[in-house]
NUMI-820117 format. One line per field, with one value per atom (N, C-alpha, C): residue number from 0; residue in three letters; chain; atom name; y, x, z. Coordinates in steps of 0.2 Angstrom, whole numbers. Layout:
N
nr: (NUM|...)
rest: (ALA|...)
kette: (A|...)
atom: (CA|...)
y: (Y|...)
x: (X|...)
z: (Z|...)
! end
This chain:
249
nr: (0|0|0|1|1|1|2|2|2|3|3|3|4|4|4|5|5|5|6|6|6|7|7|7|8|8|8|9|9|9|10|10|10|11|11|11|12|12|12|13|13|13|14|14|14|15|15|15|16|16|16|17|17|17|18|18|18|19|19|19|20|20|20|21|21|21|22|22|22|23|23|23|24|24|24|25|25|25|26|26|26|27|27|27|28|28|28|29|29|29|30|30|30|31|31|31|32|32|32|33|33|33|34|34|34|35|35|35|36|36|36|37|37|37|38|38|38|39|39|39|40|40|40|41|41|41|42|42|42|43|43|43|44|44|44|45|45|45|46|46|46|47|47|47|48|48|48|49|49|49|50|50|50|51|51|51|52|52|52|53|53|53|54|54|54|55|55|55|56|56|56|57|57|57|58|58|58|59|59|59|60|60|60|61|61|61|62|62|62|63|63|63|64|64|64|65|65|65|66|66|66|67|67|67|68|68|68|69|69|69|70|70|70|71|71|71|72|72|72|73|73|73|74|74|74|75|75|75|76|76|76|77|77|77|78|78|78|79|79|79|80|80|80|81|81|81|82|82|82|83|83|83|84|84|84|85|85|85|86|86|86|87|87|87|88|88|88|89|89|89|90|90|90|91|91|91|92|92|92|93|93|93|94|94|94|95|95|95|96|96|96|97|97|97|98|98|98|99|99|99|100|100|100|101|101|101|102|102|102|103|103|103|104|104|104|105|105|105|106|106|106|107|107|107|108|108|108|109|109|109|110|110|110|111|111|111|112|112|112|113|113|113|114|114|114|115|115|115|116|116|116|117|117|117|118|118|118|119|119|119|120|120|120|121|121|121|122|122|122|123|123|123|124|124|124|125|125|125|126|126|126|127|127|127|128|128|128|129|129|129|130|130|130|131|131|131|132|132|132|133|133|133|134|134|134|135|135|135|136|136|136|137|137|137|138|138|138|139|139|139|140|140|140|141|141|141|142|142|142|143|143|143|144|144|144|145|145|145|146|146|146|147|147|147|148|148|148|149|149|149|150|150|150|151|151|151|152|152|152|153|153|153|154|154|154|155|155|155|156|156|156|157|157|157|158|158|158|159|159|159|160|160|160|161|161|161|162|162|162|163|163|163|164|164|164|165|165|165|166|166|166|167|167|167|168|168|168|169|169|169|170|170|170|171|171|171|172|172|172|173|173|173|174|174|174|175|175|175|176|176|176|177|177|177|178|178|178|179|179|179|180|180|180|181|181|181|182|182|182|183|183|183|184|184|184|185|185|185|186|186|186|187|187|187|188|188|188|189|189|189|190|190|190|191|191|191|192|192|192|193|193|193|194|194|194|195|195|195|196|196|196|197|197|197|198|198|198|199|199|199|200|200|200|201|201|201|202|202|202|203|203|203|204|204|204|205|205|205|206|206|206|207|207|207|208|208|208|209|209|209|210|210|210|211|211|211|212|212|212|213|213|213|214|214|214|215|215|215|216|216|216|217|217|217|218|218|218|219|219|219|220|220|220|221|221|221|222|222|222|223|223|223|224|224|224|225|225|225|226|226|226|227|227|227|228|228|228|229|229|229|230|230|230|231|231|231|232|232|232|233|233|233|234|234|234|235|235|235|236|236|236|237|237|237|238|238|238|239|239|239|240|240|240|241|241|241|242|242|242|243|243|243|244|244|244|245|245|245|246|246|246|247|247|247|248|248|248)
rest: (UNK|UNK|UNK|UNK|UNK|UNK|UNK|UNK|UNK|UNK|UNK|UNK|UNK|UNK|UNK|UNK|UNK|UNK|UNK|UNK|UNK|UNK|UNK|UNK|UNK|UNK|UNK|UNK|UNK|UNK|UNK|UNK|UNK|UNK|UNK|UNK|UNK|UNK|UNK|UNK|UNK|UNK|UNK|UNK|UNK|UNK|UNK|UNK|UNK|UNK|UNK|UNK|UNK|UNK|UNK|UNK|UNK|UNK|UNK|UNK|UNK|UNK|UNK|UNK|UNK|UNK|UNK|UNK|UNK|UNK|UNK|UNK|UNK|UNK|UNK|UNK|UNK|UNK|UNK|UNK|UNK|UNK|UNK|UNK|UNK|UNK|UNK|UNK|UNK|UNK|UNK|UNK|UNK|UNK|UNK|UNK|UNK|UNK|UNK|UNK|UNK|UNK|UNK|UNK|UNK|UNK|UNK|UNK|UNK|UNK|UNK|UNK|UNK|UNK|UNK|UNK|UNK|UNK|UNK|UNK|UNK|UNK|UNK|UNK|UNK|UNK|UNK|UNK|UNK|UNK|UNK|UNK|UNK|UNK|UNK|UNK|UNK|UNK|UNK|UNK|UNK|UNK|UNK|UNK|UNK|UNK|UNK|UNK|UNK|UNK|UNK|UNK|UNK|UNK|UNK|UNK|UNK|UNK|UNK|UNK|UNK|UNK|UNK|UNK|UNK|UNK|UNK|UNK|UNK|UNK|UNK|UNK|UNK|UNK|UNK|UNK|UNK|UNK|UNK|UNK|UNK|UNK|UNK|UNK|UNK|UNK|UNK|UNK|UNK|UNK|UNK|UNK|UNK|UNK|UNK|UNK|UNK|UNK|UNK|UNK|UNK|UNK|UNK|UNK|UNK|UNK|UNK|UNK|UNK|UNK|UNK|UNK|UNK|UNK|UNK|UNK|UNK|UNK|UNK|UNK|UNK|UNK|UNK|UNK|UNK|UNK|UNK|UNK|UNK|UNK|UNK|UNK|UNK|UNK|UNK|UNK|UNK|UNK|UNK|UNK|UNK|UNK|UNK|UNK|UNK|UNK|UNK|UNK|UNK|UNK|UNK|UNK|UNK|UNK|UNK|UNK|UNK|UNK|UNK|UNK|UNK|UNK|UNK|UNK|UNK|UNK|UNK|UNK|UNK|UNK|UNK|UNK|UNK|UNK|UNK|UNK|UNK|UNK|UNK|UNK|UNK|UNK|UNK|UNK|UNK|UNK|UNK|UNK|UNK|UNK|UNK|UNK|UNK|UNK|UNK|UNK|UNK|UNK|UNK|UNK|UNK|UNK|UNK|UNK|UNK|UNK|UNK|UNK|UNK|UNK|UNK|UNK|UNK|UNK|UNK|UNK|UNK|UNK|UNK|UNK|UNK|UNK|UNK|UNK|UNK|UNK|UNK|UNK|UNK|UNK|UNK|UNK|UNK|UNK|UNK|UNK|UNK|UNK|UNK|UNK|UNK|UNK|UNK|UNK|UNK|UNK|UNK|UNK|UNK|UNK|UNK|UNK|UNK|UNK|UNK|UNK|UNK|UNK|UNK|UNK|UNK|UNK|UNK|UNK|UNK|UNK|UNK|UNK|UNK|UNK|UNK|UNK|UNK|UNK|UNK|UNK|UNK|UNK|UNK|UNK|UNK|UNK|UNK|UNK|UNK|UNK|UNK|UNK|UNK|UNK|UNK|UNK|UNK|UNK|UNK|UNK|UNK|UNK|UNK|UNK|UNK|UNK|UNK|UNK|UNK|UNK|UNK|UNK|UNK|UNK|UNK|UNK|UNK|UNK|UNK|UNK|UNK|UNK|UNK|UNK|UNK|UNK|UNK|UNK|UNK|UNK|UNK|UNK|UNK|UNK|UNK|UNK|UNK|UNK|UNK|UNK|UNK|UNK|UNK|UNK|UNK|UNK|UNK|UNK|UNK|UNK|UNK|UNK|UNK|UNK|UNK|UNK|UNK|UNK|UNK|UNK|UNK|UNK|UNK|UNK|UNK|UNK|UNK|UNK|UNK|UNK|UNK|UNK|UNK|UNK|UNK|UNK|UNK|UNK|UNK|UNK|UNK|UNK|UNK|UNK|UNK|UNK|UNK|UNK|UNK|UNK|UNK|UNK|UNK|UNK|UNK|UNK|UNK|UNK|UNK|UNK|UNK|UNK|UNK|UNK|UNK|UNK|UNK|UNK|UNK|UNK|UNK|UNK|UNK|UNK|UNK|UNK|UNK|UNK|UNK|UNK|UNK|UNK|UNK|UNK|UNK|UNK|UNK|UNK|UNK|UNK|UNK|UNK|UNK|UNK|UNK|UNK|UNK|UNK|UNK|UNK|UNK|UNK|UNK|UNK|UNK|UNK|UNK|UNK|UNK|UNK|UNK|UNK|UNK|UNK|UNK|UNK|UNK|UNK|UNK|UNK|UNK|UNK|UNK|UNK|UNK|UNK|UNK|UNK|UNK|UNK|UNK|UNK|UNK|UNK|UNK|UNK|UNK|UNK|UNK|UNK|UNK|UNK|UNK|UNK|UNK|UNK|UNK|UNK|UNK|UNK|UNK|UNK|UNK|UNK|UNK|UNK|UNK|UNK|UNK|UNK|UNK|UNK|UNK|UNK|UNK|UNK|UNK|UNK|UNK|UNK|UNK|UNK|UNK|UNK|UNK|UNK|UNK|UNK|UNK|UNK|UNK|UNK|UNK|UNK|UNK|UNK|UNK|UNK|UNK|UNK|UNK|UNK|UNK|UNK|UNK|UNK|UNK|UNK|UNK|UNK|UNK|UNK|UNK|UNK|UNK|UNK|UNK|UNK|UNK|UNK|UNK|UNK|UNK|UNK|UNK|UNK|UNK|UNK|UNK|UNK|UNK|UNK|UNK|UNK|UNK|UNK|UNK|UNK|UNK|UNK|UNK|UNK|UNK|UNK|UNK|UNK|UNK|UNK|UNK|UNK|UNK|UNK|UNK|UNK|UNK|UNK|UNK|UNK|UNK|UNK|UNK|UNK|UNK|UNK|UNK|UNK|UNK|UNK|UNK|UNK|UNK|UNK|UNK|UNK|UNK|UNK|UNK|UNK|UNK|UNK|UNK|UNK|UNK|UNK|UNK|UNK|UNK|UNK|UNK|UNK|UNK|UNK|UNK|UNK|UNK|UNK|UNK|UNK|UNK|UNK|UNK|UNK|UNK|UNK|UNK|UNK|UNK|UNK|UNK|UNK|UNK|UNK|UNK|UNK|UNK|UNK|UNK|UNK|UNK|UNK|UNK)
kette: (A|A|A|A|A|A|A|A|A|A|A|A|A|A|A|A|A|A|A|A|A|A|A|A|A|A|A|A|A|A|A|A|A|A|A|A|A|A|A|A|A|A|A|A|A|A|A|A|A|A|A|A|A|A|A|A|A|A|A|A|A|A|A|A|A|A|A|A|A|A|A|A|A|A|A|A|A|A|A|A|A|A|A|A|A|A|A|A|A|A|A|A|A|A|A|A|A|A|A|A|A|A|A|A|A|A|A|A|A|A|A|A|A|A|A|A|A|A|A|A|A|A|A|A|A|A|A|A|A|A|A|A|A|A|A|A|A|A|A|A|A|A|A|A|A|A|A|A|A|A|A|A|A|A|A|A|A|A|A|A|A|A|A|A|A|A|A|A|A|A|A|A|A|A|A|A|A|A|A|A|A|A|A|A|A|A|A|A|A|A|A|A|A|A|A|A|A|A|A|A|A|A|A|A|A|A|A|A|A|A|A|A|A|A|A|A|A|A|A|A|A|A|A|A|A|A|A|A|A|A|A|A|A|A|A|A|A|A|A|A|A|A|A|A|A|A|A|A|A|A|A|A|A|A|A|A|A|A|A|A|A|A|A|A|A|A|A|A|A|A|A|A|A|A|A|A|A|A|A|A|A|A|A|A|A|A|A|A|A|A|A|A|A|A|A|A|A|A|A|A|A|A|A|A|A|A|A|A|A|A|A|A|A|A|A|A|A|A|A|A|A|A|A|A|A|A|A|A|A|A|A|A|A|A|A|A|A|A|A|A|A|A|A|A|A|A|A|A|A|A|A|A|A|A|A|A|A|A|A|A|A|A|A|A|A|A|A|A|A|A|A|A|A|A|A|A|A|A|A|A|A|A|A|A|A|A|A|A|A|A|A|A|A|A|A|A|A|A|A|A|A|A|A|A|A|A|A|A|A|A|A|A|A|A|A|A|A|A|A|A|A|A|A|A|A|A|A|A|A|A|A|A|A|A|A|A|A|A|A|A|A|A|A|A|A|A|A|A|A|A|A|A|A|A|A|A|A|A|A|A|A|A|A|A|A|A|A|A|A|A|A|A|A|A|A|A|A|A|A|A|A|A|A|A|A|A|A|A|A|A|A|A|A|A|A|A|A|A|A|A|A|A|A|A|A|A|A|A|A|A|A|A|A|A|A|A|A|A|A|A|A|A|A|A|A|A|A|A|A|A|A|A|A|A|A|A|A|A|A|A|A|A|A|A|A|A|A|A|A|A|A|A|A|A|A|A|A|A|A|A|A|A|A|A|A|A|A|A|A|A|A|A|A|A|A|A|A|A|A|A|A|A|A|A|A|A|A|A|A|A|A|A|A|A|A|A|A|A|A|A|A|A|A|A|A|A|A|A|A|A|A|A|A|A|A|A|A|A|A|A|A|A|A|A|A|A|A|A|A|A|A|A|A|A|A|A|A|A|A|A|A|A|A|A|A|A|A|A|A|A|A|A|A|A|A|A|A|A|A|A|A|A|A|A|A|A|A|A|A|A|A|A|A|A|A|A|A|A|A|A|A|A|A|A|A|A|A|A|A|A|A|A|A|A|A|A|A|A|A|A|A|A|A|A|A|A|A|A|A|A|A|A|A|A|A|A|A|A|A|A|A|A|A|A|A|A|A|A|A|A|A|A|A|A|A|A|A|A|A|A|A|A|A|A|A|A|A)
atom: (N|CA|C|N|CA|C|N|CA|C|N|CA|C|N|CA|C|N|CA|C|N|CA|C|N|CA|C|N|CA|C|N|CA|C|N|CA|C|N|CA|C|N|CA|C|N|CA|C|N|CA|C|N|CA|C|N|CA|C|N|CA|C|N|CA|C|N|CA|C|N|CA|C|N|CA|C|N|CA|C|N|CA|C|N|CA|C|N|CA|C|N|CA|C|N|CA|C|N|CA|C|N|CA|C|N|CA|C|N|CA|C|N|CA|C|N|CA|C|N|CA|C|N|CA|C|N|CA|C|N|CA|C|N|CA|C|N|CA|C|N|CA|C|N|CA|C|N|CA|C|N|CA|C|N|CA|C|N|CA|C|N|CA|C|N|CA|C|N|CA|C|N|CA|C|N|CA|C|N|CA|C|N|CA|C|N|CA|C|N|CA|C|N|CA|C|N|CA|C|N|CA|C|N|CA|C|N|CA|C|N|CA|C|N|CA|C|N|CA|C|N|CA|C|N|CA|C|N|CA|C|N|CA|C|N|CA|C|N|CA|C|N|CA|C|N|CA|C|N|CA|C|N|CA|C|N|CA|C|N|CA|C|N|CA|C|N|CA|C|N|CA|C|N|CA|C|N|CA|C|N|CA|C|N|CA|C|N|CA|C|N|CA|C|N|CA|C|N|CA|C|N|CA|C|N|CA|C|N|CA|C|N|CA|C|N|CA|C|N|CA|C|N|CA|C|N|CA|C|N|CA|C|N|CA|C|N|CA|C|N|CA|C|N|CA|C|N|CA|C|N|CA|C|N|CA|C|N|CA|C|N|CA|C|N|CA|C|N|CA|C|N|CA|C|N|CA|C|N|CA|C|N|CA|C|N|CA|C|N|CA|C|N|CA|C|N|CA|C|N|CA|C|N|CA|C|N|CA|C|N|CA|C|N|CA|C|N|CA|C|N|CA|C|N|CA|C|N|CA|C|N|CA|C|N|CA|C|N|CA|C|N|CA|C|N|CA|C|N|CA|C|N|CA|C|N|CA|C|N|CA|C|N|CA|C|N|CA|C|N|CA|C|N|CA|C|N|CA|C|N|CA|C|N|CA|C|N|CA|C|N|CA|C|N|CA|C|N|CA|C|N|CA|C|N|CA|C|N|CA|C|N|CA|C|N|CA|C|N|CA|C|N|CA|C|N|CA|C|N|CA|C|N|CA|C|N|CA|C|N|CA|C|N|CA|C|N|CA|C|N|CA|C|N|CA|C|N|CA|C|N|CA|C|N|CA|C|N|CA|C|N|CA|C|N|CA|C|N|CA|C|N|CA|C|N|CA|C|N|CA|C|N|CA|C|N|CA|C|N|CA|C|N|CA|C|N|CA|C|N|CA|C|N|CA|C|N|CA|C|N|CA|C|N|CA|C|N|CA|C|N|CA|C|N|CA|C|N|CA|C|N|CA|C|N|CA|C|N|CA|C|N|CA|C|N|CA|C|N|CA|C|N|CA|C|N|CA|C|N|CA|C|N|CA|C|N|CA|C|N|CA|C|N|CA|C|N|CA|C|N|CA|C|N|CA|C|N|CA|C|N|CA|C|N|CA|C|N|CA|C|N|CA|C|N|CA|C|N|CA|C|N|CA|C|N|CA|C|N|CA|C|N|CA|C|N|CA|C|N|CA|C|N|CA|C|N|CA|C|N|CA|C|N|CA|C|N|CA|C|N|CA|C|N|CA|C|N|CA|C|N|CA|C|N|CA|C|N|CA|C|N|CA|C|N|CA|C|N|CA|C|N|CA|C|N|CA|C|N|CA|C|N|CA|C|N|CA|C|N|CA|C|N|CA|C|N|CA|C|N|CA|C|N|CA|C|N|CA|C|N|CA|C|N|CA|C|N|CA|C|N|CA|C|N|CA|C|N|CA|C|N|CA|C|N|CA|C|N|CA|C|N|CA|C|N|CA|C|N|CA|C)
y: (394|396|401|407|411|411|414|414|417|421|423|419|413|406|401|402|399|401|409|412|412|412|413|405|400|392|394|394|397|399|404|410|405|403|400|395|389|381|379|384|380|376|369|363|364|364|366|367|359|357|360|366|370|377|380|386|389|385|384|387|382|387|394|395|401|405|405|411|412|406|406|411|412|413|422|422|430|433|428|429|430|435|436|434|427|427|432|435|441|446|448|452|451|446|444|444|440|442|449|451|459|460|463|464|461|455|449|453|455|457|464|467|475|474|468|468|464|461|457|462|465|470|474|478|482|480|474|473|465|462|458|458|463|467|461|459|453|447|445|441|440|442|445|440|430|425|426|431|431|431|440|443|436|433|428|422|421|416|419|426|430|430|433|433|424|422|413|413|413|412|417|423|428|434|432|438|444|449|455|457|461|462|472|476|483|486|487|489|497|496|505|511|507|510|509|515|515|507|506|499|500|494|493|494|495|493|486|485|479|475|479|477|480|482|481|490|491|497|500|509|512|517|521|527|528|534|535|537|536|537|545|550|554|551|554|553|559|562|565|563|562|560|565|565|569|571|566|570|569|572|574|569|572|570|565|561|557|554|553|548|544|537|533|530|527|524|516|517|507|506|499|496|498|494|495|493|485|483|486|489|493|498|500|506|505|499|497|495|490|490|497|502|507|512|511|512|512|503|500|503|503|505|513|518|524|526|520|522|516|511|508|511|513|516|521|517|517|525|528|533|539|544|551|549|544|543|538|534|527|524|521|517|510|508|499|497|495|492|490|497|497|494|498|492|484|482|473|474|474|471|472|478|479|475|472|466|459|458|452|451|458|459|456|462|461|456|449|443|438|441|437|438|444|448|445|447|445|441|436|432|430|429|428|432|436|435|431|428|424|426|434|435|438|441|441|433|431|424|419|420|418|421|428|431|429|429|425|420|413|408|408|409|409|409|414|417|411|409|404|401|398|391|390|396|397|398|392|393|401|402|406|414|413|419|420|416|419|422|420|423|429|429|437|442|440|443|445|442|444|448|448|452|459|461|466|470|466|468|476|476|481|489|487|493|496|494|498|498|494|495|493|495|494|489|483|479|478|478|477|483|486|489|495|496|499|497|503|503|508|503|507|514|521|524|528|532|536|539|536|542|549|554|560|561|563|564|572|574|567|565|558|554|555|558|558|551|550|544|542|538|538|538|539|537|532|527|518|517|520|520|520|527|531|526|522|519|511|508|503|503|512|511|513|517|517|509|505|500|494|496|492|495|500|503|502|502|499|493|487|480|481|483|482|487|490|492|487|484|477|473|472|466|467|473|478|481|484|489|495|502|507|510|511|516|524|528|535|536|534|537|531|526|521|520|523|518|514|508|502|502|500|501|497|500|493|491|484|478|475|471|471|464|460|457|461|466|470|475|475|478|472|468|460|460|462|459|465|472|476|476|474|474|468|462|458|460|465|468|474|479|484|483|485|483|490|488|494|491|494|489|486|486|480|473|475|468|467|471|469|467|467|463|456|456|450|443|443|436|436|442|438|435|436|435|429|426|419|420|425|426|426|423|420|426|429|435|430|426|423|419|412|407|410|416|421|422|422|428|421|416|409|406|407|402|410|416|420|419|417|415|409|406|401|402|408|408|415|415|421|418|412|406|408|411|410|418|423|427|428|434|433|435|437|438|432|431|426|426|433|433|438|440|445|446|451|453|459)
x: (538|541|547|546|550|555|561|565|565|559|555|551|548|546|550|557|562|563|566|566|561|553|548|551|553|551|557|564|568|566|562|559|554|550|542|542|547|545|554|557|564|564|568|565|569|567|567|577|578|585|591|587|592|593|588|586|595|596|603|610|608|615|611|607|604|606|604|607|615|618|626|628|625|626|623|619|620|612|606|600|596|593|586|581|577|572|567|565|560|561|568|569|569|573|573|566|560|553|549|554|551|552|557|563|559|557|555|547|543|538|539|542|544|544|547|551|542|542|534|529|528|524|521|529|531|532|532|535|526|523|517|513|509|505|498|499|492|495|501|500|501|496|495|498|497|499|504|511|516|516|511|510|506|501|498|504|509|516|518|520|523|520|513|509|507|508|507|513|520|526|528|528|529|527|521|515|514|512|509|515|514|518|516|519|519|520|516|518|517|525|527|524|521|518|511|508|500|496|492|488|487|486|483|476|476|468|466|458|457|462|464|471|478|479|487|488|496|495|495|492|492|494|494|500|496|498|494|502|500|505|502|504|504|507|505|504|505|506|505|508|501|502|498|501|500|492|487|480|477|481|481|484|483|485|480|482|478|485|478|481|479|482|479|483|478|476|480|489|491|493|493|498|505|509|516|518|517|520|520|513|514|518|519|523|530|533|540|541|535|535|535|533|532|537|540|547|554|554|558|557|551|551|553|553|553|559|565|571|576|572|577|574|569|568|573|574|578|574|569|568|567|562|560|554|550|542|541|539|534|530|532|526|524|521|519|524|526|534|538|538|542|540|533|528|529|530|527|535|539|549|549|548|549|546|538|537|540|541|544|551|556|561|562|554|553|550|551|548|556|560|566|571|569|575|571|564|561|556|554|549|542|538|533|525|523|516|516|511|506|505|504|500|509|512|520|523|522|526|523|513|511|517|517|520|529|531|536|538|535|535|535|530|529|532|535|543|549|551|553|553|546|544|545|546|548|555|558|567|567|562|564|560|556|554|560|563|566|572|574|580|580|572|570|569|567|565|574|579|584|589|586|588|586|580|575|576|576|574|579|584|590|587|583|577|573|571|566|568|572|576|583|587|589|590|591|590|596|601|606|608|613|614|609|603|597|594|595|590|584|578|570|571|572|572|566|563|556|555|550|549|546|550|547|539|534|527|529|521|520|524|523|527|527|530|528|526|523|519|516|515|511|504|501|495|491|496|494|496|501|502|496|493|489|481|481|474|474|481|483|480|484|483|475|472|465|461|461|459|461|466|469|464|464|458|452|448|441|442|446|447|446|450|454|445|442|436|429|431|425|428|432|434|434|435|436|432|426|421|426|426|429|424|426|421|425|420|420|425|431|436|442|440|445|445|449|448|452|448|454|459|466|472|474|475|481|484|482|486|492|496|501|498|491|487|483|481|476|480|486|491|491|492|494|489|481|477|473|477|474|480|485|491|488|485|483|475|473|466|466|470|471|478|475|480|483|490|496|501|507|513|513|516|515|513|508|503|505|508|510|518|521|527|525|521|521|522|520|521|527|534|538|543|541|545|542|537|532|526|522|519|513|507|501|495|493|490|483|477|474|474|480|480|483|487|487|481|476|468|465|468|463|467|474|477|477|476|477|471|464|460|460|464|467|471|475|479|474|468|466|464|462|462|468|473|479|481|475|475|468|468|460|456|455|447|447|440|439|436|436|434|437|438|438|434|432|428|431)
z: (496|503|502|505|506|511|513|518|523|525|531|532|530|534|536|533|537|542|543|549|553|552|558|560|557|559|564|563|570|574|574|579|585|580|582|584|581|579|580|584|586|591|590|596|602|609|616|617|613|612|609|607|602|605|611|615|618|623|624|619|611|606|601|603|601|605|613|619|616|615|613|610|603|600|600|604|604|605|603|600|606|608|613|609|608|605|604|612|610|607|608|603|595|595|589|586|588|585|584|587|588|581|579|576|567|568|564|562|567|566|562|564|561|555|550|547|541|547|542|540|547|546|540|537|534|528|526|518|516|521|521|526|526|530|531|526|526|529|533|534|543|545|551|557|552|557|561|560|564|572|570|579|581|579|583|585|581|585|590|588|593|603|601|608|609|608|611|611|610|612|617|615|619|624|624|626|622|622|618|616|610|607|604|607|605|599|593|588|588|586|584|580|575|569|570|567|568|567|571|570|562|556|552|551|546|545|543|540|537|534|527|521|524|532|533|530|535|532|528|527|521|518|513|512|507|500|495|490|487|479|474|474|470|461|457|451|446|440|437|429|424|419|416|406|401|401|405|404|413|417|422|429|434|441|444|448|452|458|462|468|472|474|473|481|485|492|491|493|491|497|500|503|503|509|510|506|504|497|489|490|485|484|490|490|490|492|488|483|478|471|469|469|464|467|473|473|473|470|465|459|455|448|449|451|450|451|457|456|449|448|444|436|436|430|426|416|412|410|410|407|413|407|413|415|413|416|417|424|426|419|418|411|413|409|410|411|406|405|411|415|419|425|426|432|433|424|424|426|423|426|432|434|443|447|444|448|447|442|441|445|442|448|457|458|466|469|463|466|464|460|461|467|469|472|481|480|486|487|485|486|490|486|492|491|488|486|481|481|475|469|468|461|456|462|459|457|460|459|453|452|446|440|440|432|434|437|438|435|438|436|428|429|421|416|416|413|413|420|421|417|418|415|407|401|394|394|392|391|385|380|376|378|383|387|393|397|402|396|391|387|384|383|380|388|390|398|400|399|401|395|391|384|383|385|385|391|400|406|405|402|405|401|395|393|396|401|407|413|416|422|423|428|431|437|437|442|447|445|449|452|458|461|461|462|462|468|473|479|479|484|481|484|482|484|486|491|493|484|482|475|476|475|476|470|474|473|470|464|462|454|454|447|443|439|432|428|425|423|417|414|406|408|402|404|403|400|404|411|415|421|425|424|426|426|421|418|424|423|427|434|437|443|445|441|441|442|437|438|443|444|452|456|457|464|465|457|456|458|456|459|465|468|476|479|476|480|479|473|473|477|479|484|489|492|497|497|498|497|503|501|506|511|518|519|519|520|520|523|529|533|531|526|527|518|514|506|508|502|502|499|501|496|492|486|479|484|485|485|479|479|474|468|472|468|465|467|460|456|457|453|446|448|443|439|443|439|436|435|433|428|429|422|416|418|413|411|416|410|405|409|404|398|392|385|385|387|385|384|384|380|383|391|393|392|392|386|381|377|371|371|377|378|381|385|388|385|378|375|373|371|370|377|382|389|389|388|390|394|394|398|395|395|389|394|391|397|398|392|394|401|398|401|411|410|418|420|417|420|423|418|421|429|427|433|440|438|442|447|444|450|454|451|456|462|461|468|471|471|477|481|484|489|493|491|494|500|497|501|505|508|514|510|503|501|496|496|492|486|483|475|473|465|465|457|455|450|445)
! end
């Protein structure tokens, strides 16, 4: 549970009895869900449930920003790495992951390294997808990984007083970046097949699971943090039930 299910249960699920010191205190509920959706919208595009509380508690609700598509909305990420450029069709989330990594980043170039910390980061700091919160945990769960993970993190990023800032396009990158982000796409289009006016976007689950297929350092850090890449790929199909597709290959 994240703490935008606390707030939606305010919003959506506060008992008739409470309406009264709410007004008190300053709160137009509609607005407040507006405000609440803006905010879902743009950081969990997949979880569409809110506007449905929103329109049965409050009637239609006008979104500002172009309608989504299937996978919510989407942008594209410029690239440029030592054996060429590419560009690749992500979500919004992904667009704050990889713009957390680009501003906390400890070097001149996006690397793996950096990728896997800045998620890890971007589920301490913000909580709430699944395939982040897997490699999380994890770490968590090994007293002698979370101690190497807090040893090491300061070697690829920045965490502390580092805001995501817009990454000027396109990135300079390595060329495991470039390979990662590749095979994120191929994912995200077996599960998503694209059409001709719509590709499908990296989601920040086919980031995850194109981090534990492709071998680059990354992967070869993972074991000291506590992170078992196998026993990941077996519990990571565990949690796809937890988003709208139901396989992934």
């Amino acid at each position: 549970m994240g703490a935008r299910h606390l707030l939606g249960a305010y919003i959506y699920r506060l008992p008739s009895g409470h309406l009264d010191q709410i007004h008190g205190w300053g709160f137009v509920p509609k607005d407040w869900s507006e405000k609440f959706l803006q905010y879902a919208g743009s950081r969990y595009p997949q979880e569409t449930f809110w506007a449905t509380s929103h329109q049965q508690q409050f009637g239609g609700y006008i979104q500002e920003t172009p309608p989504p598509g299937p996978s919510g909305p989407r942008t594209t990420f410029r690239v440029t790495a030592p054996d060429g450029a590419a560009e690749f069709p992500i979500s919004v989330s992904m667009r704050n992951l990889l713009n957390f990594a680009d501003s906390s980043k400890t070097g001149a170039r996006l690397t793996s390294e950096v990728l896997l910390f800045a998620a890890l980061e971007m589920d301490a700091t913000d909580p709430g997808d699944p395939a982040l919160g897997l490699l999380s945990n994890s770490v968590k769960a090994s007293a002698s990984g979370l101690h190497q993970y807090r040893e090491i993190e300061s070697n690829y990023i920045h965490s502390e007083g580092t805001s995501a800032k817009l990454a000027p396009e396109p990135v300079p990158c390595t060329t495991n970046v470039k390979s990662i982000l590749s095979e994120a796409q191929r994912i995200a289009c077996d599960v998503g097949p694209a059409t001709e006016s719509v590709p499908v976007p990296i989601e920040l689950r086919h980031l995850v699971a194109a981090l534990l297929t492709v071998r680059t350092v990354a992967t070869s850090i993972m074991p000291r943090i506590g992170l078992d890449v196998g026993t990941l790929r077996s519990q990571f199909l565990g949690i796809l039930g937890q988003y709208s597709e139901s396989a992934m290959t």
